[in-house]
VOPAGU-2260 file (C-alpha; in pm, 1 decimal, decimal comma):
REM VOPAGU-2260
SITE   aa  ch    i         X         Y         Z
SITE  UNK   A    0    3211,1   -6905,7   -1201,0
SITE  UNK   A    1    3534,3   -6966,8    -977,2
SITE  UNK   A    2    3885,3   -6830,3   -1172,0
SITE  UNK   A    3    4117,7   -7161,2   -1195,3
SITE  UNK   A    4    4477,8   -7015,5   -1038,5
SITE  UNK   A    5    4732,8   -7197,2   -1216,6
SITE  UNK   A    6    5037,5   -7278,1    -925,0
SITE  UNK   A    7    5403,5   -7133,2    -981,3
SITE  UNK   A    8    5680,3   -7354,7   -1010,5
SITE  UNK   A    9    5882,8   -7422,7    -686,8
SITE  UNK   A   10    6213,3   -7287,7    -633,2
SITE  UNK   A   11    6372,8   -7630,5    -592,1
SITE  UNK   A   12    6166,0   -7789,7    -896,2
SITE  UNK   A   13    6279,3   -7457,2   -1087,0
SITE  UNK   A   14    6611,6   -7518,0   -1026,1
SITE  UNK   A   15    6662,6   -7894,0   -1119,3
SITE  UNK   A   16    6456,3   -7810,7   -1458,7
SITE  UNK   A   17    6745,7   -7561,4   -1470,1
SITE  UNK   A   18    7048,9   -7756,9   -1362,8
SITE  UNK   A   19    6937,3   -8076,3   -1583,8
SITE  UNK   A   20    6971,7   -7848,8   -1897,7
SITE  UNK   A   21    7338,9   -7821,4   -1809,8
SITE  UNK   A   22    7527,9   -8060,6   -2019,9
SITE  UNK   A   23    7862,2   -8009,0   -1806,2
SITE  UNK   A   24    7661,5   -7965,5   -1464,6
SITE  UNK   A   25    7531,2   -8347,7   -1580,1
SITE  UNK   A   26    7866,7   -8497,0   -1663,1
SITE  UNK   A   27    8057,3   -8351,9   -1373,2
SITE  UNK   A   28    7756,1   -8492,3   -1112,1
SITE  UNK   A   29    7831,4   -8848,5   -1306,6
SITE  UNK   A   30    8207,8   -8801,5   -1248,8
SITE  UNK   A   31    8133,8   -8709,2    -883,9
SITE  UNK   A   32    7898,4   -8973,5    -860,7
SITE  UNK   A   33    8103,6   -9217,1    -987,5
SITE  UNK   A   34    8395,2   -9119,2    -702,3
SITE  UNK   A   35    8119,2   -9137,5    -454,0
SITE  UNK   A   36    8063,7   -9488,6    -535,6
SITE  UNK   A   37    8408,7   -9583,4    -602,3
SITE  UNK   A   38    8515,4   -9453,1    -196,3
SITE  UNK   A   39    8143,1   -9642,1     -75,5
SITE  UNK   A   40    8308,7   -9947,8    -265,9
SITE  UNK   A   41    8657,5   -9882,2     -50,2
SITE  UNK   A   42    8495,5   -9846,3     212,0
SITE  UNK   A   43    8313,9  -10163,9     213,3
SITE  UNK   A   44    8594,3  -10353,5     156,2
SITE  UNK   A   45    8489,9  -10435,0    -246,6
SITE  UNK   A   46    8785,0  -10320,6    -388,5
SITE  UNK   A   47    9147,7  -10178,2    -288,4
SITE  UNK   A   48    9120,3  -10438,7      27,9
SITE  UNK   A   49    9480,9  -10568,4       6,9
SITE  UNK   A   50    9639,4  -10217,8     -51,7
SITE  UNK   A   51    9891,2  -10250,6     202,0
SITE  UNK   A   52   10007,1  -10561,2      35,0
SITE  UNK   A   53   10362,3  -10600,1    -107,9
SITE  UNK   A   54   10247,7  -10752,2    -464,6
SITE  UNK   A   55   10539,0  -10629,0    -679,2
SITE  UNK   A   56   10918,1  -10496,1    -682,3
SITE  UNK   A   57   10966,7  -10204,2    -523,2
SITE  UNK   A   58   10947,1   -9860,6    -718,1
SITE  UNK   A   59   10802,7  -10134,4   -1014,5
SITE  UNK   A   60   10743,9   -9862,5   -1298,0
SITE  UNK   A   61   10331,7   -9898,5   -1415,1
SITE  UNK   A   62   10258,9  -10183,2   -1599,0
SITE  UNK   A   63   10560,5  -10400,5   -1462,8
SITE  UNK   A   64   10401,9  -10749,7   -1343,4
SITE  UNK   A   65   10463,2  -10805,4    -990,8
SITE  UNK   A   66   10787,8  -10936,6    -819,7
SITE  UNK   A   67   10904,3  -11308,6    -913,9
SITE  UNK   A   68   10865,4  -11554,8    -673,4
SITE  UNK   A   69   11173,9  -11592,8    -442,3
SITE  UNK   A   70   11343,3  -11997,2    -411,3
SITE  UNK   A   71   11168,4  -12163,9    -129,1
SITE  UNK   A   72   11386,3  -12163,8     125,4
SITE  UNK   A   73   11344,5  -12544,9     132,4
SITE  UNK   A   74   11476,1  -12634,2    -225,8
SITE  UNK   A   75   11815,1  -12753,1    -180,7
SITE  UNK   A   76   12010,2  -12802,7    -451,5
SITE  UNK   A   77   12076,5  -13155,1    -536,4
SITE  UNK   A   78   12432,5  -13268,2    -608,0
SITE  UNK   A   79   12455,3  -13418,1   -1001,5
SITE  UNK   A   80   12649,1  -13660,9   -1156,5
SITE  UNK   A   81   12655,4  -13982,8   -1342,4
SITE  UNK   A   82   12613,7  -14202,6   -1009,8
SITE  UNK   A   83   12578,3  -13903,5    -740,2
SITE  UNK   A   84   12461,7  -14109,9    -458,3
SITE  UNK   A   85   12524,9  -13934,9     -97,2
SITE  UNK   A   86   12260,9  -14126,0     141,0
SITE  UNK   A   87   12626,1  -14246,6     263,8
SITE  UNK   A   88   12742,7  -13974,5     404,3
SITE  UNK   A   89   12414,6  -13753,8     390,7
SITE  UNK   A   90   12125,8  -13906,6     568,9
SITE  UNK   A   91   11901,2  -13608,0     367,3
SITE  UNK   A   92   12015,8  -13690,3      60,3
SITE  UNK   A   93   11743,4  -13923,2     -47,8
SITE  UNK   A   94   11512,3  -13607,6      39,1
SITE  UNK   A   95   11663,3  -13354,2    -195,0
SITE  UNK   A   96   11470,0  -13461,1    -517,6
SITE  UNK   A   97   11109,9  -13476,0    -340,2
SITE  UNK   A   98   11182,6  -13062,7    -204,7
SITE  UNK   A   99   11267,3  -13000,7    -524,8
SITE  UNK   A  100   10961,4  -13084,7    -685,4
SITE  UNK   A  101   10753,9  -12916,2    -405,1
SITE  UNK   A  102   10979,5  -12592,0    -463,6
SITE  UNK   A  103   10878,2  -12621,3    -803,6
SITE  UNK   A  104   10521,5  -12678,6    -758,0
SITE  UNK   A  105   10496,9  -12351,7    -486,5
SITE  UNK   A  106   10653,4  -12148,6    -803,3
SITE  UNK   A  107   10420,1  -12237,4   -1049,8
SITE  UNK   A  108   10176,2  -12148,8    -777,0
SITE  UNK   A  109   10303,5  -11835,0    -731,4
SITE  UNK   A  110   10340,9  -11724,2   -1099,0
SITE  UNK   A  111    9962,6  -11788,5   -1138,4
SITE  UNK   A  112    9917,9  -11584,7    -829,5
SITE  UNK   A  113   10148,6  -11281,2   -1013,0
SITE  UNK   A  114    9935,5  -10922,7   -1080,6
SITE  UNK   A  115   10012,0  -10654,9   -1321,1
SITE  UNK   A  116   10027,6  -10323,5   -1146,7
SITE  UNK   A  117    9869,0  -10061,7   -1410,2
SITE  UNK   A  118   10007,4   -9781,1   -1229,7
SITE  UNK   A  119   10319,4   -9925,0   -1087,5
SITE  UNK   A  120   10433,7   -9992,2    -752,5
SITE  UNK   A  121   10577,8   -9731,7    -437,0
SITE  UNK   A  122   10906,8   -9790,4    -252,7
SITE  UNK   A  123   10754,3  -10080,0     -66,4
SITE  UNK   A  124   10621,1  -10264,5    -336,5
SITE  UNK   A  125   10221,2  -10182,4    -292,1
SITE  UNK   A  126    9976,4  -10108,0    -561,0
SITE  UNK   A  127    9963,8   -9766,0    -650,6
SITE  UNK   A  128    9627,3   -9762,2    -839,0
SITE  UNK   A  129    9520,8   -9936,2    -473,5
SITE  UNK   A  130    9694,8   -9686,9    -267,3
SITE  UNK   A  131    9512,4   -9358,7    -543,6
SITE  UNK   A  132    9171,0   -9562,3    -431,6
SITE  UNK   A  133    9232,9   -9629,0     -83,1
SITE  UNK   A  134    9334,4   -9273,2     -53,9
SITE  UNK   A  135    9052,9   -9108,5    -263,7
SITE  UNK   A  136    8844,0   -9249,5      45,7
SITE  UNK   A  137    9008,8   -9044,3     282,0
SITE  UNK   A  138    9120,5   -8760,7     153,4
SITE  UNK   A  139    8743,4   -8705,4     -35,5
SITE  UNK   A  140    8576,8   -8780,1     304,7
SITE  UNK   A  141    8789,1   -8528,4     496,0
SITE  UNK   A  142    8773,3   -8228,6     255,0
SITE  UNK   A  143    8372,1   -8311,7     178,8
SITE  UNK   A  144    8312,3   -8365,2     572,4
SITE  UNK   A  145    8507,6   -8115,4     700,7
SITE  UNK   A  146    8342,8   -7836,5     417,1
SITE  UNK   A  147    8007,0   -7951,1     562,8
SITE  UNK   A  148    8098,6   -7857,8     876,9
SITE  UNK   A  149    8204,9   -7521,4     782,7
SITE  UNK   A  150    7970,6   -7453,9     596,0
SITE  UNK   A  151    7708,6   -7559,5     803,7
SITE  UNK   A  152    7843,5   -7337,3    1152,2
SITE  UNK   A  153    7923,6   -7054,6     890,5
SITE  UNK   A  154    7564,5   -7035,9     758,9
SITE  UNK   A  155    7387,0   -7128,3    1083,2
SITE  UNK   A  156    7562,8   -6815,6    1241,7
SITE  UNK   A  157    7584,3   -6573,1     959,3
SITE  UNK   A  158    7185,6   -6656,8     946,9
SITE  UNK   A  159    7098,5   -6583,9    1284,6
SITE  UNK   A  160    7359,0   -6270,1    1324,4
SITE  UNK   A  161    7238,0   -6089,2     963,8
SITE  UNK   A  162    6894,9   -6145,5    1084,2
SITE  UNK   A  163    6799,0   -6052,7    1420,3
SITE  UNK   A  164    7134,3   -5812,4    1489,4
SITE  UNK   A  165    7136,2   -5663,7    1819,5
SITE  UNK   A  166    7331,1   -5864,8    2141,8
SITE  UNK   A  167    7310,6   -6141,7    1909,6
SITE  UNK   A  168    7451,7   -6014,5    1621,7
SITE  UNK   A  169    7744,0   -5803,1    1840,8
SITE  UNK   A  170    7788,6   -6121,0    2013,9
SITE  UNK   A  171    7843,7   -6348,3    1691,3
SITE  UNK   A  172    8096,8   -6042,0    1541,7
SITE  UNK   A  173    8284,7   -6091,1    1860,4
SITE  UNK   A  174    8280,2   -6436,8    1814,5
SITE  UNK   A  175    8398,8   -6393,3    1400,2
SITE  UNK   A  176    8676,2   -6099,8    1490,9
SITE  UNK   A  177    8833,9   -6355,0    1764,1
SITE  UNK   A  178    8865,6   -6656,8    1544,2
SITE  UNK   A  179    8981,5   -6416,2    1257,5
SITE  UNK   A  180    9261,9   -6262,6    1507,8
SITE  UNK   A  181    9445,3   -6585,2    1555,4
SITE  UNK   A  182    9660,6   -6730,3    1269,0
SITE  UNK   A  183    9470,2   -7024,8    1091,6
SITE  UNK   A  184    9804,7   -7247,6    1181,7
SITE  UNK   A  185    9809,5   -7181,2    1530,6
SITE  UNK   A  186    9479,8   -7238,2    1583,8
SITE  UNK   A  187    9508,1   -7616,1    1356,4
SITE  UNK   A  188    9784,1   -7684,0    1599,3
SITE  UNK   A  189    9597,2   -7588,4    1924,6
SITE  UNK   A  190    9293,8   -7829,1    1829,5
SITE  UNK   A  191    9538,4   -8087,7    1695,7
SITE  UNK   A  192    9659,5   -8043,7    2059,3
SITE  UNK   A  193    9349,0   -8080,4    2234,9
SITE  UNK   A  194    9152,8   -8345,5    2030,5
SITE  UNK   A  195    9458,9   -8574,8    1962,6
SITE  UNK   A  196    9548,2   -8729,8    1573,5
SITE  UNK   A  197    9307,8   -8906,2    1335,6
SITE  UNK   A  198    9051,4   -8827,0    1074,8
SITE  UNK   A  199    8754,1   -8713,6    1295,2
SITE  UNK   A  200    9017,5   -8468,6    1424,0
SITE  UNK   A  201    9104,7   -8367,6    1101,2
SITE  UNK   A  202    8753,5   -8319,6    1022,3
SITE  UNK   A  203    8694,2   -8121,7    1371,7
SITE  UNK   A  204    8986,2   -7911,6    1307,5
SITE  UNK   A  205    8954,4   -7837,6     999,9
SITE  UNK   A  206    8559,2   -7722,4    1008,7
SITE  UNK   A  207    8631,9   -7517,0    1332,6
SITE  UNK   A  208    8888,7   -7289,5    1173,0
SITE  UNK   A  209    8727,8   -7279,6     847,9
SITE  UNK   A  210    8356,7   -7141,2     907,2
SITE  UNK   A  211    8461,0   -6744,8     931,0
SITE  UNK   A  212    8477,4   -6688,9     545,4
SITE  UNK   A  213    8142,7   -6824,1     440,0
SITE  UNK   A  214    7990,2   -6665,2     843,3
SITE  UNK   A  215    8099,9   -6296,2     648,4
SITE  UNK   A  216    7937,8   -6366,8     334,5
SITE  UNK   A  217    7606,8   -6529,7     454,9
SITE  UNK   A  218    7590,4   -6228,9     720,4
SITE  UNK   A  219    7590,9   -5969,6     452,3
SITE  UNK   A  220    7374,1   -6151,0     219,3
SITE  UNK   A  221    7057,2   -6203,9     540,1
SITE  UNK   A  222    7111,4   -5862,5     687,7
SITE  UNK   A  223    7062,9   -5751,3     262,6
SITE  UNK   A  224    6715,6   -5960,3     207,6
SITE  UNK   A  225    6580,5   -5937,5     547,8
SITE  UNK   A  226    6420,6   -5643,9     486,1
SITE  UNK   A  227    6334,0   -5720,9     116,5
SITE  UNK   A  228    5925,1   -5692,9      22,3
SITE  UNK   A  229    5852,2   -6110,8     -22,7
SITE  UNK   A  230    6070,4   -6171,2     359,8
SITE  UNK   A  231    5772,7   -5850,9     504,2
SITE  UNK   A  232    5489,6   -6037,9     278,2
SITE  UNK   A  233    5615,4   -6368,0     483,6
SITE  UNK   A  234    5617,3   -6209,9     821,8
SITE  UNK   A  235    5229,0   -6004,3     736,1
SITE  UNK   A  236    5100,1   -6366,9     714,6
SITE  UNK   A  237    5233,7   -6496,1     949,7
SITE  UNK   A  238    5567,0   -6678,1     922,6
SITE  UNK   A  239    5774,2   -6727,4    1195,6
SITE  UNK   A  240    6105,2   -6607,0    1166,9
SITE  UNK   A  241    6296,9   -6968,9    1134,7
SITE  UNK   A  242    6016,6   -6984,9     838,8
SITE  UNK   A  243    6167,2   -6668,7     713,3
SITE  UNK   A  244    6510,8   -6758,3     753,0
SITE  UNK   A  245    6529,7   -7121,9     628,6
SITE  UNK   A  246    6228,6   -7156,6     370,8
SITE  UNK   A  247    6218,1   -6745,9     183,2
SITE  UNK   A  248    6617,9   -6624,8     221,5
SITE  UNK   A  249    6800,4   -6909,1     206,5
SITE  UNK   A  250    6703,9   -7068,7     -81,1
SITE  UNK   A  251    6748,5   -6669,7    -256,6
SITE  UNK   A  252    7111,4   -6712,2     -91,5
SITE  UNK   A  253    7202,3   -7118,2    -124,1
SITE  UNK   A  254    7477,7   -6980,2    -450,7
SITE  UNK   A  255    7635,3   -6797,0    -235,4
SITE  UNK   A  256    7670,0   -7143,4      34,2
SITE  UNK   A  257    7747,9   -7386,9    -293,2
SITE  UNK   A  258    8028,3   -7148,5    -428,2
SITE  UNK   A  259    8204,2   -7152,6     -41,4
SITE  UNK   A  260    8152,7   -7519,8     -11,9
SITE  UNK   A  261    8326,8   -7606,1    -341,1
SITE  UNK   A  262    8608,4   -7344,6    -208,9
SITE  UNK   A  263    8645,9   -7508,1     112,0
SITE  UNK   A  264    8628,7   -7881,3      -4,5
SITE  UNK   A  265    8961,8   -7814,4    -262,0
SITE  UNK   A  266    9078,7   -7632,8      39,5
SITE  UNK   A  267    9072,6   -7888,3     251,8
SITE  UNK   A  268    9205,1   -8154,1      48,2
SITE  UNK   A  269    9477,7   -7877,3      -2,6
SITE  UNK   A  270    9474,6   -7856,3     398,6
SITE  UNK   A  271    9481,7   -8244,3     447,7
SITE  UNK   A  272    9796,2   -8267,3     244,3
SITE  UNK   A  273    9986,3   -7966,7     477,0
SITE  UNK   A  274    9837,2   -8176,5     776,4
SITE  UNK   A  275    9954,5   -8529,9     706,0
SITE  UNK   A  276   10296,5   -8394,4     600,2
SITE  UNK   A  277   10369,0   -8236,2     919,9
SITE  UNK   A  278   10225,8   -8525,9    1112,5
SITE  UNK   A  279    9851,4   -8376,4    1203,5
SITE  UNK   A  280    9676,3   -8586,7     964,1
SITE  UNK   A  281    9552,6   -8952,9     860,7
SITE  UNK   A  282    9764,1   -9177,4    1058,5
SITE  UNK   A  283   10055,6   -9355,0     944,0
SITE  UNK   A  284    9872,4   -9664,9     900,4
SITE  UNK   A  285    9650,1   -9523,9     666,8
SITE  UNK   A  286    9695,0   -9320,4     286,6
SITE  UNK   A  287    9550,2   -9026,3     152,4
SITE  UNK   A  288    9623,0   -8824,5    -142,1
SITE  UNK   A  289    9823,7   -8617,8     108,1
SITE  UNK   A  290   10005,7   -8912,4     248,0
SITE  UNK   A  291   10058,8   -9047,8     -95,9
SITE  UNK   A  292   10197,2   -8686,2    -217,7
SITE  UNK   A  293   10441,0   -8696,5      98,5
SITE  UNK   A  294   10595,6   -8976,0     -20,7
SITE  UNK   A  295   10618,9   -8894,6    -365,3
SITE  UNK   A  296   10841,6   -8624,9    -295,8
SITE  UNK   A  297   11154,8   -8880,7    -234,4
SITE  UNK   A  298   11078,8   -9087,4    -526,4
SITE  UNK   A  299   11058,0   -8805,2    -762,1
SITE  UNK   A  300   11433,1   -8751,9    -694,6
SITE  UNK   A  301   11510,5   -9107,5    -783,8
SITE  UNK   A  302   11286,3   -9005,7   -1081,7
SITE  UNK   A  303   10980,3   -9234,1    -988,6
SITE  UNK   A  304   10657,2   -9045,7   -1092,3
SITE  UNK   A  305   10425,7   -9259,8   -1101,4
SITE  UNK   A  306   10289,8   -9167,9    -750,8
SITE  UNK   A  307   10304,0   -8865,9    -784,6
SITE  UNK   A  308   10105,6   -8836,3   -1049,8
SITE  UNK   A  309    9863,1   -9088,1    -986,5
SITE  UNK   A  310    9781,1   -8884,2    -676,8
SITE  UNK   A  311    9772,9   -8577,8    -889,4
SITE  UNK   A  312    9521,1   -8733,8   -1105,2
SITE  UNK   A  313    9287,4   -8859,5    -873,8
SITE  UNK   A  314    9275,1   -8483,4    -696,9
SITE  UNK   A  315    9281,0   -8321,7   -1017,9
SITE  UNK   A  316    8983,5   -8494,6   -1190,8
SITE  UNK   A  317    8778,7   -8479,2    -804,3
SITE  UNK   A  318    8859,9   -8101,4    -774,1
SITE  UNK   A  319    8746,0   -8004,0   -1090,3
SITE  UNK   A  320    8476,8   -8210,1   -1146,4
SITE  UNK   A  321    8347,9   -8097,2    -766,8
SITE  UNK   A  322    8436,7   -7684,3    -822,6
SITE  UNK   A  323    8228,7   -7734,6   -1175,4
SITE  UNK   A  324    7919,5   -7897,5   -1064,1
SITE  UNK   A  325    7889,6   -7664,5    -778,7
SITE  UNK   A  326    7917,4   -7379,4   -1065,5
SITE  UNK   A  327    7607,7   -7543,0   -1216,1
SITE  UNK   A  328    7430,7   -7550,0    -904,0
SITE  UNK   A  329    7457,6   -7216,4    -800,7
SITE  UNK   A  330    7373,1   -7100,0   -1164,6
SITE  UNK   A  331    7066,1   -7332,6   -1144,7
SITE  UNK   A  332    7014,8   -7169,0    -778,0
SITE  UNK   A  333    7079,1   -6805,8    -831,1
SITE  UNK   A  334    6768,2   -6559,1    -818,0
SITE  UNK   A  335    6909,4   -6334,3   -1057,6
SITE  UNK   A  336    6947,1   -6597,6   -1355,7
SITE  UNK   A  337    6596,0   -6758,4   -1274,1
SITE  UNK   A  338    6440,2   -6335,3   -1316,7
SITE  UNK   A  339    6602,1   -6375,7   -1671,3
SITE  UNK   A  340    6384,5   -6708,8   -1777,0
């Protein structure tokens, strides 16, 4: 009679049974979802297309309808009077009353053609609740991209150092101690110098300078479970060592990688706010939250807050919905909480 073996539970299908328990991990995925879509949306040109458009007054407080209609320049006014008749000595005269009518046709026109801005207007006139959209896009691409960056050179390296050590390892600490040496600043500026102005380069500069922090962590955490009993048990039969190091440890150490890439994605947007104020970031023909904030700071003296805080918002809600669901993943993910079930 052959014994029936019944087959564990992956470590991935473990964890999603895990994380889907999570009531806050479910909502905060929605809310990041839902900023996702609304940036794919921006992106595509479905909605906060015309956000560089002068629609209202400028520094319109929120919910102020946009700016009036001006006169058309080609309404004249026409002279009154009981018997006003100038075709004498105005050969246009007989012309006034037909502009006027068109003048007043284009106004009705334009009044139909009027929007209410929700969240008021900037200094130029432009939609902020388009500008907080437009700039979500951005700013949420840069500090996502760049964290992927980071994190991915910081846990490729940290892998390979904490696990086969030797030249490689020395040469990897060398590599770490030299990037840690140099002030963070100086080094944004010397890649801002080499690789020019724009949001790739942000991206680029941004993941270059920022992959030592998680590199430490990741190090310690392969050099701790590479000689753990289930990494030997791999290696008696017969993994190779990429097996080892991609498919047994890293999934043991992936809460350690979520916790530094919600750190570095609020750090970036952080970052992309320094950079576009001193001139290294999106460029001026664009908004971020950054760019957005940078302006802000002269209309809050005039006591105009609407920007301000409509940036705020936007950041706020992304930040904290990100830094929690990335809580819920690592809980979901860590080894220690899954030896408790």
């Amino acid at each position: 009679m052959s014994a029936v073996f019944e087959r564990s539970e992956g470590v991935w299908h473990a964890a999603w049974r895990r994380f889907r328990s999570d009531r806050l991990g479910m909502v905060c995925s929605s809310v990041v979802a839902a900023f996702l879509l609304l940036i794919a949306a921006s992106a595509l040109g479905w909605v906060a297309r015309d956000w560089q458009s002068e629609i209202g007054m400028p520094s319109a407080p929120p919910g102020f309808v946009g700016a009036q209609p001006a006169e058309s320049p080609g309404a004249i006014e026409q002279p009154k009077g009981p018997n006003a008749d100038l075709s004498d000595v105005d050969p246009l005269a007989p012309r006034y009353k037909e502009w006027d009518e068109r003048a007043a046709q284009f106004r009705s026109v334009e009044i139909h053609k009027l929007q209410t801005l929700p969240l008021g207007a900037d200094r130029l006139g432009r939609d902020v609740f388009a500008k907080a959209i437009k700039g979500s896009e951005i700013s949420i691409f840069v500090g996502v991209m760049a964290a992927l960056v980071a994190t991915l050179i910081g846990t490729l390296l940290g892998a390979l150092s904490g696990f086969f050590g030797g030249r490689a390892g020395d040469a990897l600490e060398w590599l770490y101690n030299v990037f840690t040496s140099i002030p963070g600043i100086l080094l944004i500026f010397a890649f801002a110098a080499v690789f020019g102005r724009g949001i790739g380069t942000v991206v680029l500069i941004l993941g270059l300078t920022g992959w030592t922090g998680i590199y430490r962590l990741v190090r310690a955490e392969f050099i701790k479970h590479a000689v753990r009993d289930y990494v030997r048990a791999a290696q008696a039969i017969g993994a190779s060592a990429l097996s080892r190091m991609f498919r047994h440890i890293l999934p043991n150490v992936s809460h350690v990688v979520l916790v530094q890439l919600s750190i570095l994605t609020v750090g970036f947007i952080k970052a992309e706010v320094i950079l576009s104020y001193l001139g290294l970031g999106v460029p001026v023909d664009q908004v971020s939250w950054g760019t957005m904030l940078a302006e802000a700071q002269s209309e809050l003296l005039l006591g105009h807050w609407w920007q301000l805080a409509t940036a705020t918002l936007f950041m706020a809600v992304f930040v904290t919905a990100f830094s929690l669901l990335t809580d819920a993943l690592r809980d979901a993910l860590d080894p220690k909480l899954r030896g408790l079930e």
